[in-house]
C-alpha positions, 0 to 999 in steps of 0.5 A: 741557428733556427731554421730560415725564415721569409720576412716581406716587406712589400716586393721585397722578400728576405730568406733570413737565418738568425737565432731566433727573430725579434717579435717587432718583425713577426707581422712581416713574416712570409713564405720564403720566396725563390727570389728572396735575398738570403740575410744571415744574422749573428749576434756578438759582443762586439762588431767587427772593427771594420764597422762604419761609425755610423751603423755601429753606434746604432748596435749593428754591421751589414757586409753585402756579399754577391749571393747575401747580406751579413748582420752582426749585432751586438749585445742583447738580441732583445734590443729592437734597434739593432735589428730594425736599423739592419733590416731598414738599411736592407729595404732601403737599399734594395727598394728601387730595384722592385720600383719602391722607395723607403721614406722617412714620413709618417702616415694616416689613412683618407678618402682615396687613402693614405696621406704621407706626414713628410717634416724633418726629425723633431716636428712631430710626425709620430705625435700627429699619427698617434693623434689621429686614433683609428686613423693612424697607418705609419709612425715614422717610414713608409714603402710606397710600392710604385711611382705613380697614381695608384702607388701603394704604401706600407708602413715600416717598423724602421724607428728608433722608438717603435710604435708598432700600435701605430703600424697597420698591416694593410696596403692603400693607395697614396692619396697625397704628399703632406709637407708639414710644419707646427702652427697653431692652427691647421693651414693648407697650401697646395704645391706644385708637382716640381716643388713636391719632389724637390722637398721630397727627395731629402727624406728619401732613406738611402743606405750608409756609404755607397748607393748602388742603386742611385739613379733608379732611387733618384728616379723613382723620387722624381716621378713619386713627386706628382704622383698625387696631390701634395700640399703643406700643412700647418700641424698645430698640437692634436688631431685638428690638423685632420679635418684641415686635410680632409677638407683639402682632400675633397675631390670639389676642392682640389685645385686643376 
């Protein structure tokens, strides 16, 4: 076992002891805070038989202890998903105890910004962002520190396929919720607060099983909804859907 070591995503700090950490995480690695939750990771061939089905297809088990959390992965340790679905069900869990939420979107920066890619699994969030070139903040999940205007995002590593090219290190502010769809033409239609958080809330990642911090997570999802501009966007092949939002974005064109 290496010696500790602190891993911060956004407010939350982990005091992690592993055999070694898999390099995907190294741009996360931070002092060790005193309030960091204490992670203690194994590798092993096999997964305790008590693993969920769901996290052991994945390649991982998390038991949350009172003073820790406990990963076991199987397998190779060079495999990234095992230890990104880990750290992921970790932030994702504890986020709305510092006021965060993790959200399943990907990410580009505009005036102001970041705008948030928010669209069920299959749309092409991650081709959006990786068409976006230089403009590219997040492939697939974001931390969005705080619930109103001013809050900040971060992107996460947490996806099956990783594209850490597509991931920026920096802290910006939320300058709009972008609901998207495939077009063949870039579109824009403005939504209301209400309507923003209810189409919000589905791709707010949550843990496995129980949620011991719903409510505070349900309340921070409501209050995120109207904390910026949201709109739906038509996403057709390629960059074109960005000039479409800077348009929409420009402070003469939003609607009061």
């Amino acid at each position: 076992m290496s010696a500790p070591v602190g891993l911060r995503f956004g407010p939350i700090a982990l005091r992690v002891e592993a055999p070694g950490l898999h390099p995907l995480l190294a741009p996360y690695l931070a002092d060790v805070a005193a309030d960091a939750r204490r992670v203690v990771v194994a590798v092993a061939a096999a997964l305790p038989p008590e693993t969920p089905a769901a996290t052991a297809e994945v390649g991982f088990a998390l038991v949350a202890h009172p003073d820790h959390d406990a990963v076991t992965l199987r397998g190779d340790p060079a495999r990234p998903t095992p230890w990104l679905a880990a750290f992921c069900e970790i932030v994702a869990r504890d986020a709305p105890t510092r006021g965060a939420l993790l959200i399943h979107a990907g990410a580009v920066t505009v005036a102001g910004g970041v705008a948030l890619l928010v669209a069920a699994p299959g749309v092409g969030k991650t081709t959006a962002v990786r068409a976006a070139g230089a403009r590219a903040f997040a492939s697939n999940a974001v931390l969005v520190d705080g619930a109103a205007a001013g809050a900040l995002v971060r992107a996460m590593p947490f996806t099956r396929e990783p594209a850490p090219e597509l991931e920026s290190t920096a802290a910006l502010p939320l300058a709009a919720l972008a609901y998207v769809r495939r077009a063949e033409a870039p579109t824009v239609e403005w939504i209301k607060g209400s309507a923003a958080t209810m189409l919000l809330m589905p791709h707010v990642t949550r843990p496995r099983g129980d949620d011991p911090h719903a409510r505070a997570r349900t309340l921070l999802a409501l209050a995120l909804g109207g904390a910026a501009p949201a709109l739906r966007l038509g996403l057709p092949w390629g960059p074109g859907y960005l000039g479409a939002l800077d348009a929409a974005l420009h402070p003469t064109t939003i609607p009061v």
